[in-house]
N, C-alpha and C positions, 0 to 999 in steps of 0.2 A: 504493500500500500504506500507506503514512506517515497519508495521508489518511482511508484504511477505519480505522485503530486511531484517530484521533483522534477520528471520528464514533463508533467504540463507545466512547471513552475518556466521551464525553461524555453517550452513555446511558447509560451505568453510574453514573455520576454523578449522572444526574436522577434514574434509577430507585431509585436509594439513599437521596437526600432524600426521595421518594415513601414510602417503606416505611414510614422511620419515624414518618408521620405517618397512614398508613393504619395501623397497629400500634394507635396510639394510640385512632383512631375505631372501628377494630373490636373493639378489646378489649372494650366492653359484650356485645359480642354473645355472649359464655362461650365455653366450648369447644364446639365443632362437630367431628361424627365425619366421616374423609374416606371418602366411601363409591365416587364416581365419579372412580375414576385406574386407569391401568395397573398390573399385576401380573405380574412376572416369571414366562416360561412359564406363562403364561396362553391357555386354549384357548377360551374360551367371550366373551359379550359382557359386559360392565361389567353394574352390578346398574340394571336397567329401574326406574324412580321414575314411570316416566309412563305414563297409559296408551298415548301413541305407541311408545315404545322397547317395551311389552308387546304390540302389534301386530307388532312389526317381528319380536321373536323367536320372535313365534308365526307368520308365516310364513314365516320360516326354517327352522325346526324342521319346517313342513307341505312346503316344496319339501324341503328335505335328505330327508323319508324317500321323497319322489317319486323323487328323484335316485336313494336305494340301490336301490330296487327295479328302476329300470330299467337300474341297472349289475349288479345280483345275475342280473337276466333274459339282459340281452347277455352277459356271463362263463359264465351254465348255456349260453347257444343258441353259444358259441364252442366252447364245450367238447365240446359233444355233437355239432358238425359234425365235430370235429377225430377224434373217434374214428367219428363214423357213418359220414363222406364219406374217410375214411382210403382210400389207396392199397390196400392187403392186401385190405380190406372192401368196396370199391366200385370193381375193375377196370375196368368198363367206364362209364363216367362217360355219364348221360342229358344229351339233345340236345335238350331243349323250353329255348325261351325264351322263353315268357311263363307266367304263373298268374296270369290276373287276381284273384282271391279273395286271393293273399297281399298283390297287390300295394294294391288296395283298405284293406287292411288296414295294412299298415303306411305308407299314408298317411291314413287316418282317427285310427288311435289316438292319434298324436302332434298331430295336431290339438284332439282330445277333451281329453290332457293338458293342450296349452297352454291352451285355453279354461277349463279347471277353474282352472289357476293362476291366468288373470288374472282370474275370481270373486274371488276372497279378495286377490289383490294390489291389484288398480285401486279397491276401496274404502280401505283402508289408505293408499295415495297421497292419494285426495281428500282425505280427512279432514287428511293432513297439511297440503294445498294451500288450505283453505278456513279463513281465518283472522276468528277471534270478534274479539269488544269483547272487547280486554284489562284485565282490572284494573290492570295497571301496562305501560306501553308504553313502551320502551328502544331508541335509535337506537345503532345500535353501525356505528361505522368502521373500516374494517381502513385504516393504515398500514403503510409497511416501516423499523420491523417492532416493529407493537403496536396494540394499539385503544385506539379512544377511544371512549365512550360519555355519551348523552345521555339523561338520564331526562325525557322529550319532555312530564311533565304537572308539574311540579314544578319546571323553571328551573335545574337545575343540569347541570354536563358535568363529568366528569373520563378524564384519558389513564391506562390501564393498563398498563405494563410489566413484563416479566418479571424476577424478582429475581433479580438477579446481570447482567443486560444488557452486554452488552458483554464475557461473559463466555464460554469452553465449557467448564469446567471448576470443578469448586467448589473455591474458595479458601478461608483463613480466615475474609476479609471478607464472602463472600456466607455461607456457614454463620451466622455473626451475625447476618446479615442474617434470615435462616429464619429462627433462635430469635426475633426481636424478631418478628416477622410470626404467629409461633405455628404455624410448619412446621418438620418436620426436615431433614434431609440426603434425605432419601429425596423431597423434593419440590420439589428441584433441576430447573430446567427446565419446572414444570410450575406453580410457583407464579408468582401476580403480587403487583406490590405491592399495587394496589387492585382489588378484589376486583367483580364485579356482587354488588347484595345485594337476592333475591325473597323476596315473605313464600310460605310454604308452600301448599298447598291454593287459590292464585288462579293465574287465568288470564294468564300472561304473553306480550306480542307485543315480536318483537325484530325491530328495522326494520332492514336489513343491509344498505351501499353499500362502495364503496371509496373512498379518494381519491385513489391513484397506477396500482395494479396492482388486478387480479383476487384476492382475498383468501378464505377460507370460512370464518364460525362453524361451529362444532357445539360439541356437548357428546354426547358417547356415551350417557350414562345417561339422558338426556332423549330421545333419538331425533330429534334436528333436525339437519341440518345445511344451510347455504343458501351460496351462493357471492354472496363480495360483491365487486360491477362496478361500476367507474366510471361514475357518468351516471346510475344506475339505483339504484329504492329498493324492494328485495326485501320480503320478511316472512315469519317462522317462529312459530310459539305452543306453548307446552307448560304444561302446568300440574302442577308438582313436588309428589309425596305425600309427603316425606321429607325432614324437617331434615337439613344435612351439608353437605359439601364436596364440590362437584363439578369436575373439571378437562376440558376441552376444546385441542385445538389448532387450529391456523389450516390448514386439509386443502386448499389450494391454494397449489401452488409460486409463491414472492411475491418469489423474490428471494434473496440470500447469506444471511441472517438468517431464513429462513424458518423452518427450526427452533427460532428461538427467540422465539416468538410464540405463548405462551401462552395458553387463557381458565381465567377461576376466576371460579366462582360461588357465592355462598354461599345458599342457603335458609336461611329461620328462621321462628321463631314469626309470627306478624302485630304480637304487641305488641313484637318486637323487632324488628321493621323500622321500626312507628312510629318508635319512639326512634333505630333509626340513620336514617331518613328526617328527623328532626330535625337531626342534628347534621350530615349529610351537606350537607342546605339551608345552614347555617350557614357551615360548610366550604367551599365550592364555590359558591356561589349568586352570588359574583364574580368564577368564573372562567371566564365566556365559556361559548358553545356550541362544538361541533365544529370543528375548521376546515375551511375552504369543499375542494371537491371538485376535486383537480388533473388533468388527464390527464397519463399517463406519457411523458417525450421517449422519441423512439429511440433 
């Protein structure tokens, strides 16, 4: 135990020198509206930026009405046995046990359904699985418990931590933390200190491994998510219509800390990526790539 509080004692620690020097680099970037994070009692999916995440809720929206109709059907046909086939109304209960016509039937239809859903689903998949030349291509590592990312044409790597690390509860010191970062209270958990930062309207490929455990990017508002394996170099692509602040979590159980493994992405102009693409190179351009790829002991 002594040991787990010393190890978060000491992420909290890094991740709080982190902040305030990412505070510092991202401040050109102006304010950015946060558009992809959760919202309390919240029914629907985060606001689609991409045309994947606008596939994905278009066919959800197309099985969901599949779905009502065929429970609207089974509920009428429960309903109307329950009073047709009633004891009072049907004494003497018939003795055939076959109709082949029904039974033909209710095994073609649900074949028919599936075949129609997987029309519209299995394109939607490829498209996610078939990955372009990205204008900007970003190697990101899940750690336990944090990424580290490599901007794979430009030379630079930096590790992203969640602010307040080593924390589960917001303190005074992490709150400070937010305000210097340009987050409130309200983005506790979900903020990091250093942010990924794409320019808007390009095509972006994000190269996803682990280096201990089983780890998974996403970002909800983009529609990617890929699971990232040890040994192994995945890839996802989305290309963001909309400046703002996007938040993602790490969607495979990684370990004690696994909730507190954050992703934040920033989109911006292009001419403000230039310029944090400048100072980032500046920044970081001597601080190593990734660290190398571990397997997990037993």
């Amino acid at each position: 135990m002594k040991f787990a509080k010393l190890l978060a004692g000491i992420g909290s620690l890094t991740a709080a020198g982190s902040v305030w020097a990412q505070s510092a680099l991202d401040r050109p970037l102006g304010d950015l509206e946060i558009i992809g994070a959760p919202v309390d009692d919240g029914l629907n999916f985060q606001p689609a930026v991409t045309e994947l995440a606008r596939d994905i809720h278009w066919l959800d929206n197309f099985v969901l009405v599949i779905i009502t109709l065929i429970t609207l059907f089974v509920t009428a046909l429960l309903v109307w046995c329950m009073y047709r086939f009633h004891q009072k109304r049907n004494a003497t209960p018939a003795t055939f046990t076959h109709h082949s016509t029904l039974e033909v039937a209710w095994t073609m239809v649900p074949v028919v359904i599936l075949v129609l859903i997987g029309a519209f689903s299995v394109p939607v998949l490829f498209k996610q699985q078939r990955i372009p030349e990205g204008d900007v291509v970003i190697k990101a590592t899940g750690y336990q418990w944090y990424w580290g990312y490599e901007y794979v044409d430009e030379g630079f790597a930096f590790d992203s931590f969640m602010i307040g690390a080593g924390e589960n509860r917001l303190t005074p010191d992490v709150s400070a933390q937010l305000q210097e970062a340009g987050y409130s209270d309200e983005e506790f958990l979900l903020a990091t200190d250093t942010a990924v930062v794409v320019p808007v309207g390009k095509t972006i490929v994000i190269q996803v491994t682990g280096a201990d455990v089983i780890h998974s990017w996403t970002i909800p508002s983009f529609g990617v998510k890929q699971d990232a394996v040890p040994g192994r170099l995945a890839a996802l692509w989305f290309k963001p219509e909309q400046e703002g602040i996007y938040f993602g979590q790490c969607s495979e159980l990684c370990g004690q800390a696994h909730a507190y493994m954050p992703i934040t992405v920033k989109v911006v102009s292009e001419e403000a990526y230039e310029a944090w693409l400048q100072r980032a190179t500046d920044e970081y351009a001597d601080a190593g790539t990734a660290q190398p790829i571990q397997i997990a002991s037993k």
